[in-house]
N, C-alpha and C positions, 0 to 999 in steps of 0.2 A: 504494500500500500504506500502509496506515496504522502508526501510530510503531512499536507495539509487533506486529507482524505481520512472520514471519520463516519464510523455509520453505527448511528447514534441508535441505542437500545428503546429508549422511551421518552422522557422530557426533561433527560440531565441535561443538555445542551440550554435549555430555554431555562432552568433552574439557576444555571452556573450563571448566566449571565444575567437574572433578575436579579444576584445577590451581589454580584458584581459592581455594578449600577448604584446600589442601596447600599455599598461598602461594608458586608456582612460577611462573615466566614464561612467555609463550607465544608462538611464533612461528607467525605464518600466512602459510602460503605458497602462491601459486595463481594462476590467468592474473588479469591486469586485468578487474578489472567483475563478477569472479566473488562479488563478496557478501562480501568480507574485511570490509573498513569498517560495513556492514552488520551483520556477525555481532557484532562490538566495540557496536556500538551498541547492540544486542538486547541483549546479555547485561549491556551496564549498567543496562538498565531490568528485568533479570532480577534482578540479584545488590543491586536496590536502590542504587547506585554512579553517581556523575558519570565522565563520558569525558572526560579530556584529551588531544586530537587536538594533533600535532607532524606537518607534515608533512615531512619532511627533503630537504634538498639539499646542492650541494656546499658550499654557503658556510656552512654550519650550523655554528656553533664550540659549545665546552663553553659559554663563557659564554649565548650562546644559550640552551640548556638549565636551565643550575643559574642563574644571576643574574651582575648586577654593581651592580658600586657606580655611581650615577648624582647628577651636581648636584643638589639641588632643593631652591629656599627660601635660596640660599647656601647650603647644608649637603650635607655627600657623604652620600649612605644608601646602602644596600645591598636592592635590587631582587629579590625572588624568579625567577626564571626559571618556564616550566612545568611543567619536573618536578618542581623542588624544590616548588611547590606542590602537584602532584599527589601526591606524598610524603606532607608535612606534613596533607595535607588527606584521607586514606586514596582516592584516584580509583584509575580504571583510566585507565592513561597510554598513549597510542596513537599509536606512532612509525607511521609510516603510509610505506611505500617507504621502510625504513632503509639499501638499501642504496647507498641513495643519501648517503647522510651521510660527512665525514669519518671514520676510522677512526678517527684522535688523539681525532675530538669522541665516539668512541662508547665510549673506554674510561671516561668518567665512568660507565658503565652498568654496569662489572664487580663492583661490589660492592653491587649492588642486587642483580645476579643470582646470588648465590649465598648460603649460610649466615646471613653479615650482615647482607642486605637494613638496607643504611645505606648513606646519600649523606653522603658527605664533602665539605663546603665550603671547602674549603683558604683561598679568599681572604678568605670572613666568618670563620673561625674558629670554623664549627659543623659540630658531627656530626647528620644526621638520622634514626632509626632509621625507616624505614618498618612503620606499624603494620599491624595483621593484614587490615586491607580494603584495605589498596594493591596494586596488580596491572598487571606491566610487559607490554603487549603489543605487539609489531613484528610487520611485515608485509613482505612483499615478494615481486615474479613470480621464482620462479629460472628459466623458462624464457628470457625475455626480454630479461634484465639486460646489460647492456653487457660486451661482452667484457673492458674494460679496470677491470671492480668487481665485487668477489664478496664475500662474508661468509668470513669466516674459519672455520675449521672449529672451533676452538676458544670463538669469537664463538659462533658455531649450537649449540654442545651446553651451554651455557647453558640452553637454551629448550628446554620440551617443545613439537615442530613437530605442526602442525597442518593438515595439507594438505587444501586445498581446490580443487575442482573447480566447473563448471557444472554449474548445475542438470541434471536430464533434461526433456528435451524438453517431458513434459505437464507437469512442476512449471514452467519456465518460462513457460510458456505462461501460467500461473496468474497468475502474477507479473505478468507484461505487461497481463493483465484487471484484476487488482487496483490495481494503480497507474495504470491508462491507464481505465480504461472498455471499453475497446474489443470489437467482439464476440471469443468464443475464435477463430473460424476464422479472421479477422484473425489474432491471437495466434499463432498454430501455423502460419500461411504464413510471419509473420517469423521463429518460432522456425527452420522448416526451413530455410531462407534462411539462416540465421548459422548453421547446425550442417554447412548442405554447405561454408560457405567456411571455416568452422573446420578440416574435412574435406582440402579442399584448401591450409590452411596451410602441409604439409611439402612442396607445392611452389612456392609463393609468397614463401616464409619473410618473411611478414609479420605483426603481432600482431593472432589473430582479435577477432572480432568480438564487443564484451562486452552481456551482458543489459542494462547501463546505456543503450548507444548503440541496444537494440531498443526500452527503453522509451520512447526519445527520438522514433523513428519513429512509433513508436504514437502518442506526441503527437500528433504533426503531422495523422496519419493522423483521428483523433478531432475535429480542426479541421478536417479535410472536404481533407486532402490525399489525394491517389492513393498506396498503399502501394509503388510503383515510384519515383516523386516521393520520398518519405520515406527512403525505404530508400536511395535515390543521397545524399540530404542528409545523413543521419544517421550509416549502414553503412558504408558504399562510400569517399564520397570521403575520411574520415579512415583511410582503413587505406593507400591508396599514390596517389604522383602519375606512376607511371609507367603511358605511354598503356594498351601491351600486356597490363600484368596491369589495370588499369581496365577494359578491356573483356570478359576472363574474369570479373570480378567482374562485369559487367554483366549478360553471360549466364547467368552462375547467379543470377541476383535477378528475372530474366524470369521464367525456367524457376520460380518460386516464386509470384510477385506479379501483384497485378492491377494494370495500367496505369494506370489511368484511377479518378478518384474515387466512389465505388459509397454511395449513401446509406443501404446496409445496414449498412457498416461505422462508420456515426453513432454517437457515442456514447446509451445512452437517458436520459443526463443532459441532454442539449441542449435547448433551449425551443424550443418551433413559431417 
């Protein structure tokens, strides 16, 4: 898919931008691979805006984020961090799986999110007022999230939530043509293929199968792999390593896929 090509699930698109506008944060929440990152990126080349991507973890501190003072030259300076740059610099700031972040490190974000929208640098001694193009976006699966990490309920209503989904099936499908080459009926055996093990996630309870990891197949698929082949490398063996449900996976990837490498499924960018 090309940069600015985006095919929008439902009325994230018209959400991002009504909050946008209103100078409101946004939380997107939706399985892994479903087009979050994705949609942040569109909408910065939408809204005219640089994206400052944060991807957070546990070891993430405040200073991380807003800056510190650092040696250089013999001289102590004081170092922006990303957000205080994405601030100063009016971006859209994109915590990407926040809830994977310390909670201590996520209360520097309380007074962005509200009235103020200003970042207080307690250690430089400056207040930032974030001006009217800056725009706080976080991300995160709530289905998925670790039993022992959640977002605070008072954290969450911050943010106007924006929940995202998979694509349907034929928009997928699209997807996987656009970005792979590939033919659609290719496309639409892997799409049916991750939507039946999607299907059987509530008995597997593993994290399905994302559009990322079909475009990844389709790759392979495009360089003259067998769609069974791709689909085991791609699909399959990153969702579990236990034998029993590997081979339920297996079965439903048959029952979709063709085995063996088929020169139909060549891309018609390929050279004789």
């Amino acid at each position: 898919m090309t940069d600015d090509l985006y095919f929008s699930s439902g009325t994230e698109v018209r959400l991002f931008e009504w909050a946008f506008h209103q100078h409101m944060p946004v939380m997107l929440t939706g399985p892994t691979g479903c087009g979050k990152t994705r949609l942040v990126e569109h909408m910065g080349q939408l809204l005219g805006r640089p994206v400052v991507t944060i991807s957070c973890h546990d070891d993430l501190t405040s200073s991380d984020l807003v800056g510190r003072f650092m040696v250089s030259g013999g001289d102590v300076v004081w170092l922006d961090g990303p957000l205080t740059r994405a601030v100063k610099s009016g971006a859209i700031c994109y915590l990407d799986e926040v809830v994977e972040a310390r909670h201590d490190s996520l209360a520097i974000l309380h007074s962005l999110t509200d009235h103020r929208r200003t970042l207080y640098l307690d250690r430089a001694d400056e207040v930032v007022r974030a001006p009217d193009s800056f725009m706080l976006v976080c991300s995160y699966n709530p289905a998925y999230r670790s039993s022992l990490k959640e977002l605070k309920p008072s954290f969450r209503q911050r943010f106007v939530t924006v929940a995202m989904d998979y694509l349907a099936p034929d928009r997928e499908a699209e997807v996987i043509v656009a970005e792979t080459g590939v033919d659609a009926a290719v496309a639409r055996r892997l799409v049916n293929c991750a939507t039946s093990i999607r299907e059987a996630d509530a008995v597997f309870h593993f994290e399905p199968p994302s559009t990322r990891v079909l475009v990844a197949a389709a790759r392979l698929v495009a360089a003259g792999a067998g769609e069974l082949e791709a689909a085991r490398a791609c699909v399959l063996a990153p969702l579990s390593s236990d034998g029993a449900i590997g081979a339920g996976l297996e079965q439903i990837a048959a029952a979709h896929l063709r085995g063996a490498a088929d020169p139909a499924t060549r891309t018609t960018r390929e050279t004789p």
